[in-house]
N, C-alpha and C positions, 0 to 999 in steps of 0.2 A: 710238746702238746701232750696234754696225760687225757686218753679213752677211757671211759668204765664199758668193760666188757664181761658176760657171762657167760663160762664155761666150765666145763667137765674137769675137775681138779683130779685126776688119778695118782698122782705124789707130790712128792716135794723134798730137796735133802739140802743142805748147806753145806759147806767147807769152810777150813780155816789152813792156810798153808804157813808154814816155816817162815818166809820169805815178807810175813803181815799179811798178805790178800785174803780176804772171806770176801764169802756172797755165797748166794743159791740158788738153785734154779725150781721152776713149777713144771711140771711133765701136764700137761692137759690132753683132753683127747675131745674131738666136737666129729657131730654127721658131716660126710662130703656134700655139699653142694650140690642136690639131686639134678641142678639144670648147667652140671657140670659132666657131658659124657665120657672126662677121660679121667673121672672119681666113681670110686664105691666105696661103700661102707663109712669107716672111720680116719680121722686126720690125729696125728700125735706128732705135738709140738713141744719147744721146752719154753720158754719165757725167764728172762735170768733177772734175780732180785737181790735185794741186802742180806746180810747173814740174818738179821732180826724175823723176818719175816715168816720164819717158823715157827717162830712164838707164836703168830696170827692167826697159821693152818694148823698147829695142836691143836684145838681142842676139836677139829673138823676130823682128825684123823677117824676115829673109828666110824664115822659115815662115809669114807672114799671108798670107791669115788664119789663125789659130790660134788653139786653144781655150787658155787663159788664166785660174788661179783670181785672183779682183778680190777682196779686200778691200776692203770700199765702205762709207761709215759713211750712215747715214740723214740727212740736216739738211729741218728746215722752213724753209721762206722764203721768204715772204708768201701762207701759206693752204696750200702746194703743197709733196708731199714731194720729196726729191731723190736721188739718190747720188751722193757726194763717194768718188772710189777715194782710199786711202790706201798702200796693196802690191798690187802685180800679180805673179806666178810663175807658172814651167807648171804644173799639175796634179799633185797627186803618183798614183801608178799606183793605178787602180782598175780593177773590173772593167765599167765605164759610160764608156769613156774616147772613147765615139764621138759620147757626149751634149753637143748644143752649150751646153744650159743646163737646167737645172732649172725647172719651172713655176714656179715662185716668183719666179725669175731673169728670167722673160719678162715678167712682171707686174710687177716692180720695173723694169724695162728700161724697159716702156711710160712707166711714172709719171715716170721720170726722161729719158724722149725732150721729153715738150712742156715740161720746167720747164727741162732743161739745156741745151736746145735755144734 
């Protein structure tokens, strides 16, 4: 199942190992859930993607952080959900364009901080 979600892109790096493996990961960061009392502040998650996907977040670099819609597909693996981004793009113009992320997006953010992490 792939979500489009918007959040707080604060990096991104890829790898390429000896062994053939690449991919990369997205660090995001969204507000806690205010009608969550056992959050404050800020949530920092990673989101693991294809090595190419850097290509996507170039030319965002020098406005990061920056908010960011992530195409992210769900995967299981081993008991624990995950997000896998597949497309990253700015945001097309809406009238919520100050919003770092969508509740849903912070909750999915969480679930994919301790599995992608």
């Amino acid at each position: 199942m792939i979500n489009t979600i918007q959040a707080r892109v604060i990096g991104a790096m890829r790898y390429s190992m000896d062994n053939g493996v690449k991919g990369a990961k997205l660090t995001i960061m969204n507000e806690a859930d205010p009608n969550n009392d056992n959050r404050v502040g800020h949530e920092v998650a990673t989101i693991s993607a294809p090595y190419e996907i850097l290509d996507q977040i170039r030319p965002h670099a020098a406005h990061m952080p920056c908010n960011l819609e992530i195409d992210a597909e769900m995967r299981t693996t081993g008991g624990k959900i995950t997000m896998h981004a597949i497309a990253v793009r700015k945001p097309a113009a809406s009238g919520n364009s100050n919003a770092a992320a969508t509740p849903a997006a912070s909750s999915n953010a969480t679930t994919a901080k301790g599995a992608a992490s």
